[in-house]
C-alpha positions, -999 to +999 in steps of 0.1 A: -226+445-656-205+475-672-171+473-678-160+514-660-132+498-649-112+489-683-103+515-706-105+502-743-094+539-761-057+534-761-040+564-758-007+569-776+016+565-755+047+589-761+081+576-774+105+565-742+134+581-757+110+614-762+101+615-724+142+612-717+148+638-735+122+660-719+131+653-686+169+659-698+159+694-707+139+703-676+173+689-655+194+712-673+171+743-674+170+734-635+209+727-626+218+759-653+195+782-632+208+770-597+244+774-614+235+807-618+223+816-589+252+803-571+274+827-595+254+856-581+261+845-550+297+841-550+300+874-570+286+889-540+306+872-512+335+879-534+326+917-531+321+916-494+355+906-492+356+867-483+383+850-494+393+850-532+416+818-531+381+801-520+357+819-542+382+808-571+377+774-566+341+771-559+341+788-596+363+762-609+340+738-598+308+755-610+325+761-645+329+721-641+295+711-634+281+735-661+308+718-687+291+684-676+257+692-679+262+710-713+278+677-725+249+655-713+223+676-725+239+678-759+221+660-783+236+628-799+260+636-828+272+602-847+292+608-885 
């Protein structure tokens, strides 16, 4: 009878907090780059003369978000 169904070699498995902080990064790389897009985009519209009042707030709110994820991907600082 052969045992191909277990695995015996235990593979390190990594550090939970390590993983978190992985997928954290990756998040923020990917919410950054969409942020930026979106600035392209409203630089554009703003040039072909849609309406400034409304491109002013959509920035407000982009400059938001980015402030937000910058905070929660900061790394933990304790004194």
């Amino acid at each position: 009878m052969s045992n191909s169904g277990e695995c015996s070699a235990e593979q390190p498995q990594p550090e939970p907090s390590m993983v978190y902080a992985e997928k954290l990064r990756q998040w923020r790389e990917t919410v950054l780059e969409a942020n930026r897009q979106f600035e392209l985009a409203m630089q554009v519209a703003e040039e072909s003369g849609v309406n400034s009042g409304e491109i002013r707030s959509k920035r407000g709110l982009l400059m938001m978000v980015n402030g937000c994820v910058e905070m929660m991907g900061a790394p933990n600082c304790s004194s």
